[in-house]
Structures are given as C-alpha cells and as structure tokens.
N, CA, C and O of each residue as an XYZ file, in Angstrom:
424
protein
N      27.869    -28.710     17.627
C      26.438    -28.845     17.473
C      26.024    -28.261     16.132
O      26.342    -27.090     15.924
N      25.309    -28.972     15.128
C      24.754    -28.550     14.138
C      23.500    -28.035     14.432
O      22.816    -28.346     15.407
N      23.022    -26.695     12.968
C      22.027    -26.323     13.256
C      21.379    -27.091     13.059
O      21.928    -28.174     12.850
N      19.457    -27.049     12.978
C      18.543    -27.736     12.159
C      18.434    -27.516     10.788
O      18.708    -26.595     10.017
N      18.101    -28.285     10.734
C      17.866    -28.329      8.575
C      16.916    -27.147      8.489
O      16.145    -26.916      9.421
N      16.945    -26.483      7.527
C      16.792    -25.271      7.093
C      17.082    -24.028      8.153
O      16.289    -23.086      8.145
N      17.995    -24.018      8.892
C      18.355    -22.980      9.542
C      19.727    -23.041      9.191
O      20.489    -23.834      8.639
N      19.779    -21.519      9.894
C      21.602    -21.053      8.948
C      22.421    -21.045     10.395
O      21.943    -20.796     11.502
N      24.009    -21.442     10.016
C      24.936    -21.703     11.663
C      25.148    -21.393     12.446
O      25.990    -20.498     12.509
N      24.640    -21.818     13.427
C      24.553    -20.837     14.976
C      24.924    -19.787     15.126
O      24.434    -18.964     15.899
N      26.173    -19.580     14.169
C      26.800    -18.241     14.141
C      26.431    -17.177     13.830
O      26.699    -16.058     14.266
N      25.540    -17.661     12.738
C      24.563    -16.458     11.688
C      23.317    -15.874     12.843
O      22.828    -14.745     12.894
N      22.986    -17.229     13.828
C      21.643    -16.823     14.483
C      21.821    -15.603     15.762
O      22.745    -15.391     16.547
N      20.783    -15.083     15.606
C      21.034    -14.182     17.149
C      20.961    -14.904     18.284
O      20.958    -16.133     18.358
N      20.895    -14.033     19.274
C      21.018    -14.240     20.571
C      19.943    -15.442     20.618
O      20.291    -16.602     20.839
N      18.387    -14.995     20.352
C      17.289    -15.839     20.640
C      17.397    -16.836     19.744
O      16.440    -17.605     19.650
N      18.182    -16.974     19.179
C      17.923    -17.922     18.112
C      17.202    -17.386     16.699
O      16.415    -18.065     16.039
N      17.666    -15.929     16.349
C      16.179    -15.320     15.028
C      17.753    -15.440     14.348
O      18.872    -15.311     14.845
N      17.287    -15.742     12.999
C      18.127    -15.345     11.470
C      18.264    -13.943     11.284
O      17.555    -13.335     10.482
N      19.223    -13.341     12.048
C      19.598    -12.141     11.849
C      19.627    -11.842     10.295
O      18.742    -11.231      9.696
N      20.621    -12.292      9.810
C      20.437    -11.801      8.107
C      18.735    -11.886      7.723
O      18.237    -10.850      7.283
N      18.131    -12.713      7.832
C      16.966    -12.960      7.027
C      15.740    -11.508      7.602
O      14.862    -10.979      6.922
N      16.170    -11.178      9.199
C      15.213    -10.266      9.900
C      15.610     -8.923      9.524
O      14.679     -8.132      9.680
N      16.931     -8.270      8.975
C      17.591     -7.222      8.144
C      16.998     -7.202      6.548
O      17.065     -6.212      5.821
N      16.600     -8.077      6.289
C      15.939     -8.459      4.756
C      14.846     -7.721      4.838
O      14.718     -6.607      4.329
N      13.566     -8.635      5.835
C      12.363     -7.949      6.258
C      12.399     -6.507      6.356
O      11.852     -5.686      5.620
N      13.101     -6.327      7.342
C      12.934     -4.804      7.720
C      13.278     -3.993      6.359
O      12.578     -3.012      6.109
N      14.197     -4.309      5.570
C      14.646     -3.232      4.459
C      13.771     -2.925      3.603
O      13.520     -1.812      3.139
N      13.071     -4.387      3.285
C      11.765     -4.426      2.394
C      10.750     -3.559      3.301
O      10.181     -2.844      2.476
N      10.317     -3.307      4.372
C       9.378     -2.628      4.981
C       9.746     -0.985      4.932
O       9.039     -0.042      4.575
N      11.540     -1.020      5.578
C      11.545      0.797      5.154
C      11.654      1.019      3.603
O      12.057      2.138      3.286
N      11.451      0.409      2.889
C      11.361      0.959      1.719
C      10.283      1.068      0.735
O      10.188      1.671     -0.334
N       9.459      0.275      1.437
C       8.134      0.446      0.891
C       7.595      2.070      0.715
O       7.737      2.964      1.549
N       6.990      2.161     -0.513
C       6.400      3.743     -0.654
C       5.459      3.918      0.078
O       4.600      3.124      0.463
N       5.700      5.647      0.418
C       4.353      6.205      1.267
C       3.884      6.787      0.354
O       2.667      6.693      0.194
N       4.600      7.517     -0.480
C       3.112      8.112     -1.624
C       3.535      6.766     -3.152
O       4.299      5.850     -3.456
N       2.212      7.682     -3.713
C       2.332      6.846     -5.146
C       1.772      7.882     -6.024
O       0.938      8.563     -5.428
N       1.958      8.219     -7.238
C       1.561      8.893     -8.208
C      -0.200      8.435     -8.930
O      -0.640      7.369     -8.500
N      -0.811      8.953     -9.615
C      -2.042      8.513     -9.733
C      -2.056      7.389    -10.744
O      -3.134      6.820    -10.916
N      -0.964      6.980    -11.461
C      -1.159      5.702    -12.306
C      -1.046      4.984    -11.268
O      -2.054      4.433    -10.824
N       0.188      4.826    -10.646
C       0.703      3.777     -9.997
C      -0.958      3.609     -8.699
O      -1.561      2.550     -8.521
N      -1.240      4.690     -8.154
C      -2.720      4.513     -6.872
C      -3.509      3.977     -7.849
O      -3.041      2.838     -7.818
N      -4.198      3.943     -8.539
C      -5.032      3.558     -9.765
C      -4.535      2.069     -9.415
O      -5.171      1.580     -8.481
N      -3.802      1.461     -9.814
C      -3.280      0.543    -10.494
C      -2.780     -0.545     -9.192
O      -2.691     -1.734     -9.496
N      -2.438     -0.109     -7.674
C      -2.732     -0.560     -6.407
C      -3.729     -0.903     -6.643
O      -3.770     -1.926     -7.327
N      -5.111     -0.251     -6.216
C      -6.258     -0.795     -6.088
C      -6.714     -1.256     -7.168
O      -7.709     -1.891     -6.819
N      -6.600     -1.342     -8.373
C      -7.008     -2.512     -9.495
C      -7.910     -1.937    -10.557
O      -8.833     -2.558    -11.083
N      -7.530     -0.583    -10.851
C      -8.244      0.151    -11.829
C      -7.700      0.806    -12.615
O      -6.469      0.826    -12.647
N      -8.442      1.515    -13.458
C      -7.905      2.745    -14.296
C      -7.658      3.891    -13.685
O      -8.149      4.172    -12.592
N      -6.811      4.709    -14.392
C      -6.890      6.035    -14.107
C      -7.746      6.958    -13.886
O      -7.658      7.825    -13.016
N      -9.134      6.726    -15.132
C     -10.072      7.357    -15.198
C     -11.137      7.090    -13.617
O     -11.641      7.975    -12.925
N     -11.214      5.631    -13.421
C     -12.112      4.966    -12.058
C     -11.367      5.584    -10.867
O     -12.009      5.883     -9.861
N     -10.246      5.757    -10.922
C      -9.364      6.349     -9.846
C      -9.971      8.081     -9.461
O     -10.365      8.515     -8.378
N      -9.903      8.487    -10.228
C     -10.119      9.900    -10.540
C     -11.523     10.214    -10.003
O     -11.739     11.076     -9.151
N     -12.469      9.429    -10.582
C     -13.744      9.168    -10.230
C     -14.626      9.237     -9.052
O     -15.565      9.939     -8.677
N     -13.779      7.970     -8.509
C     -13.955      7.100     -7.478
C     -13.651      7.097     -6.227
O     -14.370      6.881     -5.252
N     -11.643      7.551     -6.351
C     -11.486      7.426     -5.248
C     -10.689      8.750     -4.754
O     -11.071      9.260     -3.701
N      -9.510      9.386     -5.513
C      -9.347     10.682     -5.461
C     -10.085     11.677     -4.515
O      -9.593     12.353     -3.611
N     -11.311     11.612     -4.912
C     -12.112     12.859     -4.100
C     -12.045     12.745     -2.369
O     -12.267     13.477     -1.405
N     -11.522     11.122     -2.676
C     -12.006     10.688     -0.751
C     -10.513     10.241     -0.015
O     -10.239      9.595      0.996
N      -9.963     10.711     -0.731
C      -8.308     10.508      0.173
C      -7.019     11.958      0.031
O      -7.244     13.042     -0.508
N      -6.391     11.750      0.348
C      -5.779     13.513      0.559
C      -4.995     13.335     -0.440
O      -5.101     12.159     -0.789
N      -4.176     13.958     -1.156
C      -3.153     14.086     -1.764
C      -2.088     15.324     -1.801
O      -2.568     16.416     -1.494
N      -0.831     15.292     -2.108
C       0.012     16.003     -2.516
C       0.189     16.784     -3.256
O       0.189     16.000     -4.205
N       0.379     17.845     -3.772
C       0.317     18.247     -5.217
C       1.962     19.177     -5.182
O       2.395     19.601     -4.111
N       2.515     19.324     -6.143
C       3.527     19.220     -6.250
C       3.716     20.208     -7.919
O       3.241     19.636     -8.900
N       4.219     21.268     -8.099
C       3.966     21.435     -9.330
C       3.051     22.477     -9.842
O       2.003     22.585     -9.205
N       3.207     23.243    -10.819
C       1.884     24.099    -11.441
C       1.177     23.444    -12.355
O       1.738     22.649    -13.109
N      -0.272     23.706    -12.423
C      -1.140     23.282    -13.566
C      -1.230     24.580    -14.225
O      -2.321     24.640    -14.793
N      -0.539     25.657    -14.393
C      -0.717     26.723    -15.143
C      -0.765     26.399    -16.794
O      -0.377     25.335    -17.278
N      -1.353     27.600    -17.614
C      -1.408     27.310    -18.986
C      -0.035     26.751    -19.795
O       0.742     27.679    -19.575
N       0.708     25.772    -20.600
C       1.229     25.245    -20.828
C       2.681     25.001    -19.987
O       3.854     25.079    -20.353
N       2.037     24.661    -18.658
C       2.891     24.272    -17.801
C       2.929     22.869    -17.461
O       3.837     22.361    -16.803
N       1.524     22.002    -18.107
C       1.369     20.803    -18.137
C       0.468     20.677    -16.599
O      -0.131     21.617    -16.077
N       0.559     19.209    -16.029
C      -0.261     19.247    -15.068
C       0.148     19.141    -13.682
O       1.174     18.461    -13.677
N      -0.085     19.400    -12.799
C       0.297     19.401    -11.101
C       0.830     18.453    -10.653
O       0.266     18.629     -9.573
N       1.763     17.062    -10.370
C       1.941     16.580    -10.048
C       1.288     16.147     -8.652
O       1.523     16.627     -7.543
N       0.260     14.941     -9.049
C      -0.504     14.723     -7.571
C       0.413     13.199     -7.079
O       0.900     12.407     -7.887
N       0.466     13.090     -5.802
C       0.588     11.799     -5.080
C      -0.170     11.665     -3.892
O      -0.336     12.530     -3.033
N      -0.573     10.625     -3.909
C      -1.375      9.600     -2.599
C      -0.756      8.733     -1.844
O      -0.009      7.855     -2.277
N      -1.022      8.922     -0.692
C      -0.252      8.384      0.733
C      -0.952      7.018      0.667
O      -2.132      6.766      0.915
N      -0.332      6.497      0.422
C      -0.269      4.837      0.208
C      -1.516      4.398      1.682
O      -2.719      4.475      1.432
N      -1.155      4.065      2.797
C      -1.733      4.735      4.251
C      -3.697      4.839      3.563
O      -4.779      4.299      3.794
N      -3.326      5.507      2.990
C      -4.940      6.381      2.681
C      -5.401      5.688      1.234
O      -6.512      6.177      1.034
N      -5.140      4.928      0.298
C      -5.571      4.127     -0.229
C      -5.433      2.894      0.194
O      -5.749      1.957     -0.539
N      -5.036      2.737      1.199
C      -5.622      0.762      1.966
C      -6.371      1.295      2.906
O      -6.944      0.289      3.323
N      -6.863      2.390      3.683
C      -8.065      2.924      4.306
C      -9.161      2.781      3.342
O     -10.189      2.210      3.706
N      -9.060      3.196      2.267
C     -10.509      3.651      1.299
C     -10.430      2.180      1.214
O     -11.359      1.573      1.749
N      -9.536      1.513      0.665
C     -10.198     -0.101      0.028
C     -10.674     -0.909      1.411
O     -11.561     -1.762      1.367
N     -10.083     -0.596      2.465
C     -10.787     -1.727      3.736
C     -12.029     -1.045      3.932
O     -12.957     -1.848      4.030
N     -12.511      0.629      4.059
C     -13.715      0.721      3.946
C     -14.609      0.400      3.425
O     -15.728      0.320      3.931
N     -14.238      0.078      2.003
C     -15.442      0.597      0.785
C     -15.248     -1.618      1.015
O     -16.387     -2.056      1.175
N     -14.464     -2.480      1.035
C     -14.718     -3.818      1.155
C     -15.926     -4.292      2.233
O     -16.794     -5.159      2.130
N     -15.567     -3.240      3.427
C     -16.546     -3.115      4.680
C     -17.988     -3.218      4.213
O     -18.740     -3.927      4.882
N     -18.415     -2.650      3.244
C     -19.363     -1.391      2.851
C     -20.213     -2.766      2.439
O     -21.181     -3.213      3.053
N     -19.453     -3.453      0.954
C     -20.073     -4.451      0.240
C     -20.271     -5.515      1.132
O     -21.355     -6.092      1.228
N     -18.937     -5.902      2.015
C     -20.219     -6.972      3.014
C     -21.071     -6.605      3.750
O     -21.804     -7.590      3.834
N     -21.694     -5.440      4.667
C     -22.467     -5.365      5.376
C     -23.331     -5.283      4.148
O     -24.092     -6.248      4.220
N     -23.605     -4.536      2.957
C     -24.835     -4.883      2.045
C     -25.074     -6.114      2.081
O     -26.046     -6.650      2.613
N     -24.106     -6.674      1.455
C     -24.429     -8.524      1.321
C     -25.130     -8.997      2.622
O     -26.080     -9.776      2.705
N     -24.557     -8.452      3.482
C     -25.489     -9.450      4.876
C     -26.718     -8.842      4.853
O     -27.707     -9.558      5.002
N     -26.883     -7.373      4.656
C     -28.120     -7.005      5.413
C     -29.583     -7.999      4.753
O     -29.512     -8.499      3.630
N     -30.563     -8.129      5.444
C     -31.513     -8.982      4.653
C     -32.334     -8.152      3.926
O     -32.830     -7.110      4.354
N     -32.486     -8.645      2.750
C     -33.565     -7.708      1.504
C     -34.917     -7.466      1.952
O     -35.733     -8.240      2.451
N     -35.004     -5.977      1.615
C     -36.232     -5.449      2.033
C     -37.443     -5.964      1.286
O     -37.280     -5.830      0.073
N     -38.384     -6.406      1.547
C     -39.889     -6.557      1.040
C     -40.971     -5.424      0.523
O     -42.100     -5.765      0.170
C-alpha cells in the first residue's frame, strides 16, 4: 500500500497516522523558542526603538536584571520574559479597538 501524495511511508507515520519526523520538528522549534529577550531584541519584537521601548513599555512588564550598573561598570543587563511582552501588545491592541468602537462624544 502506498502512502498519499504528499505524505511520507507508512513507515515514517505513527501509530495514528501523524508524521512523526515533521511533529519532532514542531516541538523543537517550540522548546526553543526564547523566554527572555534583551531590550534591543523586546524593542524590536514589538516593532520599535529602543528609546519607545524604554518609554512605553518597560515600566509595565517585569524584567530581569542581571549585572551592576555601578560607576564604570557599564550598564545592568536587563531581560524581558517574552510571556509579558505579547501580554502588553494584546492589551494595549485591546485598548485601540474598544476606542475605535466606542461612539464619539458630543
């Protein structure tokens, strides 16, 4: 019995019939995804500068700090839990549509 066209040989498939290799792919890409990110890289997730980051969103999500900011010790190493910048952006997206709907005051 052949497989179907674009599926790989019965042999490759699991029990239910799933593409074992292809479902080991998924998952690797998922445990390896980052939980923190440094403040260029969080900046630069949500689609800004460093400076708008700092600004904006920093104050409203937790971070890490890692490091001394002492006098020529340079600066603290901060990171953000990945987790907590797709919270702030589904909120603050929340935010602009309920404005948009609400109806303008007179």
């Amino acid at each position: 019995m052949t497989a179907p066209r674009g599926v790989k040989a019965s042999r490759e498939l699991g029990e239910h019939g799933v593409d074992v290799d292809r479902l080991a792919d998924a998952l690797a890409a998922r445990m390896t995804r980052p939980i923190l990110a440094d403040t260029r890289t969080a900046a630069a997730m949500l689609g800004m500068g460093v400076d708008a980051f700092r600004a904006h969103v920093a104050p409203h999500v937790g971070c890490v700090r890692r490091g001394t900011a002492g006098k020529g010790q340079g600066r603290a190493l901060r990171l953000y839990r990945v987790a907590d910048l797709e919270r702030w952006a589904d909120e603050h997206a929340t935010r602009i549509v309920d404005e948009l709907a609400r109806p303008e005051a007179t």
